[in-house]
Backbone as ProteinMPNN parsed JSONL, in Angstrom:
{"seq_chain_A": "XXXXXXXXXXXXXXXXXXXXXXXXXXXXXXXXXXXXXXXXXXXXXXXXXXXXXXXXX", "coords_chain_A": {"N_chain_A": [[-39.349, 9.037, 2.951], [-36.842, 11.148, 2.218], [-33.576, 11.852, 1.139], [-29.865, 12.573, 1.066], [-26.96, 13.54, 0.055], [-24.026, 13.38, 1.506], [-20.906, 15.054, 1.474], [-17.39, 14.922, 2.305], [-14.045, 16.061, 2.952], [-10.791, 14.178, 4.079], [-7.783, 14.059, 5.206], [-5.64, 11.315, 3.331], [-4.43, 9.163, 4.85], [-5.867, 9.501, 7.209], [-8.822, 8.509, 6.838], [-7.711, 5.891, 5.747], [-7.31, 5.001, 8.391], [-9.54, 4.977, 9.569], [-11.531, 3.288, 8.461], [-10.174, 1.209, 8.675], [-10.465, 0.69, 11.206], [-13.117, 0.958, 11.378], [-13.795, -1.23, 9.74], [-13.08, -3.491, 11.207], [-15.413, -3.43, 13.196], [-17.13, -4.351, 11.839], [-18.373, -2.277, 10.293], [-18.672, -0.022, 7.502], [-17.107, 3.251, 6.695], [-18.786, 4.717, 5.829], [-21.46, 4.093, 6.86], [-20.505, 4.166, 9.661], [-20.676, 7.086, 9.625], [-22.678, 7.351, 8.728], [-24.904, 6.445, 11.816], [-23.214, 7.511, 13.686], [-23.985, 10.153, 12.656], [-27.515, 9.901, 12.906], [-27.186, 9.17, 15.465], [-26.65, 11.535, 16.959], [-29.177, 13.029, 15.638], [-31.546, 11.511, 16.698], [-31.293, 11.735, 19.436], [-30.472, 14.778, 19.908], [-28.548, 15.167, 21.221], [-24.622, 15.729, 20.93], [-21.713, 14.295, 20.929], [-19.76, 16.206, 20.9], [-20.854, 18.356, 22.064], [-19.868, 19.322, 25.326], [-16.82, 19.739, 25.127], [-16.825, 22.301, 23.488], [-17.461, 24.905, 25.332], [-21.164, 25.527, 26.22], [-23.905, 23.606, 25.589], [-25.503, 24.249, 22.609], [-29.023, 25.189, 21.487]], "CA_chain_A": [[-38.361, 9.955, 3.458], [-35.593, 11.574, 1.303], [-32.18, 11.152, 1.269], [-29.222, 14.06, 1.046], [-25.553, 13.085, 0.214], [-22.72, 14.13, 2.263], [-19.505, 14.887, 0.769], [-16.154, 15.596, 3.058], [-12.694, 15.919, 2.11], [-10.187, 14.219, 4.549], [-6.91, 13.149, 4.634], [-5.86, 9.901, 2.931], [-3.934, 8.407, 6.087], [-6.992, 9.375, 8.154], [-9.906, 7.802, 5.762], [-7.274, 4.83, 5.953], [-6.816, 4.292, 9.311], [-10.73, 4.79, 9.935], [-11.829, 2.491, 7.515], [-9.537, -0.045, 9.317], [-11.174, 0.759, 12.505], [-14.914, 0.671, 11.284], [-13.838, -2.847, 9.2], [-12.765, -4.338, 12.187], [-16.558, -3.657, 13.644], [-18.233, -4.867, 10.949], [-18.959, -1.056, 9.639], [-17.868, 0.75, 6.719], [-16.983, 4.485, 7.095], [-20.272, 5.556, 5.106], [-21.992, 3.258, 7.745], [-20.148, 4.603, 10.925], [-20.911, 8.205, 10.044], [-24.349, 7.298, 9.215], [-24.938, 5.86, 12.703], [-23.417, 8.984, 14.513], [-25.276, 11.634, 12.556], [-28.592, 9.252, 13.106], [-27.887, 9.037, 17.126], [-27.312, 13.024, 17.628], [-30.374, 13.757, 15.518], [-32.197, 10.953, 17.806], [-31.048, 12.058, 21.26], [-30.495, 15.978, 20.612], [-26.901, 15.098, 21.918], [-23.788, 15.595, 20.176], [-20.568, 13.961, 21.7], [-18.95, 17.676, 21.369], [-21.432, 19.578, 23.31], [-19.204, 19.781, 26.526], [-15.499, 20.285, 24.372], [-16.82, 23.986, 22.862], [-18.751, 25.198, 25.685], [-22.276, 25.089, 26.979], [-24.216, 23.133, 24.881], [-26.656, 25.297, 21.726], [-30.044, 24.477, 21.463]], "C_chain_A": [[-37.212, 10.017, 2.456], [-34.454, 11.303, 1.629], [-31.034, 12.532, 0.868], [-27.675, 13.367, 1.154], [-24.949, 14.01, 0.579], [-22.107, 13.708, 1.924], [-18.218, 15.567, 1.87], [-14.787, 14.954, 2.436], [-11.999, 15.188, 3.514], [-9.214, 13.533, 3.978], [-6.373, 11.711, 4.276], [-5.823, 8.713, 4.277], [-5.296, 8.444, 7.059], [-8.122, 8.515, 7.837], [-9.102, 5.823, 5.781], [-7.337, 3.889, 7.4], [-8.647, 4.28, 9.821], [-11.261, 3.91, 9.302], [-11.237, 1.826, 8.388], [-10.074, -0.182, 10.702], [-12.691, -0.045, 12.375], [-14.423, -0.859, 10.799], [-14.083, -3.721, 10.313], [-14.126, -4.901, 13.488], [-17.869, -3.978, 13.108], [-18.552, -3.674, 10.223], [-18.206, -0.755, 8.421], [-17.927, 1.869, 7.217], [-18.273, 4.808, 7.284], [-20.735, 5.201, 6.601], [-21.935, 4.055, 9.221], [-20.765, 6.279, 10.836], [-22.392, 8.496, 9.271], [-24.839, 7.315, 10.633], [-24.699, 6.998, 13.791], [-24.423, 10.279, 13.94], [-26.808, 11.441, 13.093], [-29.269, 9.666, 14.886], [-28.02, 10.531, 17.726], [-28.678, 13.58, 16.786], [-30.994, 12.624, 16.666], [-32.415, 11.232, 18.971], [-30.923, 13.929, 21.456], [-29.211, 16.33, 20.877], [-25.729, 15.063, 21.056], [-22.459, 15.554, 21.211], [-19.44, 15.214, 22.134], [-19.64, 18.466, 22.065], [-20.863, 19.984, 24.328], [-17.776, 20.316, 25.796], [-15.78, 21.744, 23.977], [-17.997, 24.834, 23.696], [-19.921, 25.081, 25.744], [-23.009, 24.598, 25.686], [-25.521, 24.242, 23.987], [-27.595, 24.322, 21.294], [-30.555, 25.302, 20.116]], "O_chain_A": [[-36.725, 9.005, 1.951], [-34.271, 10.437, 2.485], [-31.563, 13.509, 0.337], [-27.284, 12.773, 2.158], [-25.075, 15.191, 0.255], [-22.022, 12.491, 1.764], [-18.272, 16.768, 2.136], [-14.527, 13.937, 1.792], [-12.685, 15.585, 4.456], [-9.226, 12.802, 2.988], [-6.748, 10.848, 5.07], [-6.628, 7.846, 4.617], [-5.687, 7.409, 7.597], [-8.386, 7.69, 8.712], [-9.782, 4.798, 5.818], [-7.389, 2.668, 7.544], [-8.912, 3.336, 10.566], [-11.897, 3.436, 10.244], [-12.024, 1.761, 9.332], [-10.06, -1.287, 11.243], [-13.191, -1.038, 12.902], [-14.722, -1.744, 11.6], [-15.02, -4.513, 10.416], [-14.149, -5.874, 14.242], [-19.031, -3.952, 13.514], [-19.186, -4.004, 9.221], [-17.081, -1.244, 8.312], [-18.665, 1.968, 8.197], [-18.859, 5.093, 8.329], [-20.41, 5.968, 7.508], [-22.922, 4.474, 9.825], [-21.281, 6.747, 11.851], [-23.026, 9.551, 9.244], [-25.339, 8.419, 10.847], [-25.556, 7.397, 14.58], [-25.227, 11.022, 14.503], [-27.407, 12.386, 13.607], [-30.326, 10.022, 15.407], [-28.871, 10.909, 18.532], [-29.246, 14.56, 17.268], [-30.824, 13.089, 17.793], [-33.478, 11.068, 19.57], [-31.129, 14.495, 22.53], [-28.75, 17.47, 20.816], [-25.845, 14.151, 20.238], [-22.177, 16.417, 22.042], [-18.658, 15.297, 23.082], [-19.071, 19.33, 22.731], [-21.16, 21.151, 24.582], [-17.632, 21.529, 25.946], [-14.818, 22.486, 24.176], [-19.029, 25.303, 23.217], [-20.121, 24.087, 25.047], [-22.711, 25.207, 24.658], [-26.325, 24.905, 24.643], [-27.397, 23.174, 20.895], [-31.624, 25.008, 19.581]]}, "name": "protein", "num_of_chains": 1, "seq": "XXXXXXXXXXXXXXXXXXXXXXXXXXXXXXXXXXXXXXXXXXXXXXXXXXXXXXXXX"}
């Protein structure tokens, strides 16, 4: 199975204070937003489906 890098811009303070979050659970960022992209392809489910209206299939 292949592999596909993701690149996002955010701001520093944000990237800071997440990083200090994920550390604190043993994760790095990379790690943490491995882990969510992983569980909505797994389940189908994405934690925003109810926030922007009915969920798209």
């Amino acid at each position: 199975m292949g592999e596909k890098l993701i690149q996002l811009r955010v701001e520093d303070d944000v990237k800071a204070k997440a990083d200090d979050i994920f550390a604190n659970q043993g994760l790095t960022t990379q790690g943490a937003i491995k882990v969510f992209l992983t569980q909505v392809a797994n389940t189908g489910e994405s934690p925003f489906d109810h926030l922007f209206g009915n969920k798209q299939n």
